[in-house]
C-alpha positions, 0 to 999 in steps of 0.5 A, a space after each residue: 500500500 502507497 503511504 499518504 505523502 506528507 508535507 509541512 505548511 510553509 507557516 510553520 517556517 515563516 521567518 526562515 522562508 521570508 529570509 531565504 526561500 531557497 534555503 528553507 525549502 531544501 531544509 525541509 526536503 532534508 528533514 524528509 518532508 514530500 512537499 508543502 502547503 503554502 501561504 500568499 495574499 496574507 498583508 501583514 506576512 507579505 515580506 514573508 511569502 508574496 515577496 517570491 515569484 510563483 515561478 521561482 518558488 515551484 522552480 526551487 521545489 522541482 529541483 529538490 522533489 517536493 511537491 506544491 501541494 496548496 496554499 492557504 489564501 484569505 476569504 478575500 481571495 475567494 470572494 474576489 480574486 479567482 482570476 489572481 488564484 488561479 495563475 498563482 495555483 497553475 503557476 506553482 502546480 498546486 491544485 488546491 488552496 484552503 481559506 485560513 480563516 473568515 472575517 469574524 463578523 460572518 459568525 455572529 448569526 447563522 444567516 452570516 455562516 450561511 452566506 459563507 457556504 454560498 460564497 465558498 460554493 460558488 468559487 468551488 464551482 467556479 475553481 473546479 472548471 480549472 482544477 483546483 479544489 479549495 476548502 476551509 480550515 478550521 480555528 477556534 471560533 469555528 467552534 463558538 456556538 450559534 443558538 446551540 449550532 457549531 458554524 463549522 457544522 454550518 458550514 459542512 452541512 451547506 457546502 458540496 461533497 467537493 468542498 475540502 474539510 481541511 481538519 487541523 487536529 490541534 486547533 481542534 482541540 484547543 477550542 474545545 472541540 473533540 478532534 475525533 468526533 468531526 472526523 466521523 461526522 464528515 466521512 470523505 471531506 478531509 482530503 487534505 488534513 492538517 496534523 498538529 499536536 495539542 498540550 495543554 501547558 506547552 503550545 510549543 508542542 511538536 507531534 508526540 509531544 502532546 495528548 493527541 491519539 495518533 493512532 486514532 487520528 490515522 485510523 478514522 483517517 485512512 478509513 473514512 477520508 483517504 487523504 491524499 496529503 498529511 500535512 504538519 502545521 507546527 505553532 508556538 515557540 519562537 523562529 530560532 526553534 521552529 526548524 528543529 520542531 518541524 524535524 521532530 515532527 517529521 521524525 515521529 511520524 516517520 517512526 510510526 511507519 507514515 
């Protein structure tokens, strides 16, 4: 059986990859990484991401193996710029892109949740034309309920089968969320997962480190979504320990025979 590729999500060496893309990036083919998620289009991080060209960062991954596998790109980018996606997504040859987060005033009533799943329905109707497959990834407000209703149900039972659930395991269960139980819930949407560790008196935690039951999370994993990337997103902690966090995350997870 072909093992599911993993990659890490470029977030997690923000400040390395800013500074020295090149050199960033065959740090992670080293570590033993099989691609990467990417972030663009984020103001605040423009030095850090926007600053290389499409063509020079796929160019940088196709001499070192890795593969571009998506970007994360704000809800502006899919209520107003497709056109600007989808250059960057052929550019680099990645065919998905998640939205990271959505503007909080969405989540205050259901009817605002709602308008985000008619949003995100019809850029993945308009994106699918051009191969590209886009989802959401979820964060702690998703998890805030709406007159006993949880917006991340909201949204996944108002999208199309075709819309990813990009689950981030540690987020999860950092808002109070069970991280196995969406999993369940939403057999097939998790094409793309997000593996992040959860400990709750070290938000440093790289995977191993923390509570999470990997073996669980692989299990309902590879039963009901066959992913078709693992990707590590590593948070907390500062810039000069993030690299060897992202290696010790790959190495656990290697060490599990994944």
């Amino acid at each position: 059986m072909n093992k599911t590729p993993i990659g890490l999500q470029i977030w997690s060496l923000r400040d390395a990859f800013g500074k020295d893309m090149p050199g960033t990036l065959k740090a992670i083919a080293d570590m033993g990484y099989d691609g990467v998620e990417l972030c663009r289009w984020y103001a605040p991080f423009v030095d850090s991401f926007d600053k290389w060209e499409a063509k020079d960062i796929r160019q940088a991954c196709d001499d070192l193996g890795l593969k571009i596998v998506s970007s994360h790109v704000p809800y502006v980018v899919i209520e107003e710029k497709i056109p600007e996606l989808v250059e960057f997504a052929h550019a680099v040859g990645m065919s998905f892109a998640m939205v990271a987060s959505v503007p909080k005033e969405n989540w205050g009533k259901r009817e605002g949740v709602l308008a985000v799943a008619e949003v995100f329905n019809t850029a993945s109707r308009q994106l699918a034309a051009e191969g590209i497959r886009i989802g959401y990834h979820n964060h702690d407000h998703d998890f805030h309920a709406i007159a006993g209703e949880m917006p991340w149900d909201i949204i996944f039972s108002n999208t199309d089968p075709e819309f990813v659930m990009q689950w981030d395991t540690g987020n999860a269960m950092a808002a109070g969320a069970d991280p196995y139980l969406y999993l369940e819930r939403y057999a097939g949407r998790s094409v793309l997962v997000h593996l992040k560790e959860y400990s709750p008196d070290n938000e440093a935690a790289a995977i191993g480190q923390g509570i999470m039951d990997w073996e669980r999370i692989f299990d309902l994993c590879d039963r009901l979504h066959k992913p078709e990337w693992y990707i590590v997103e590593q948070e907390g902690g500062d810039a000069a320990g993030a690299m060897e966090a992202a290696k010790v995350c790959i190495d656990f997870l290697r060490g599990m025979g994944k």
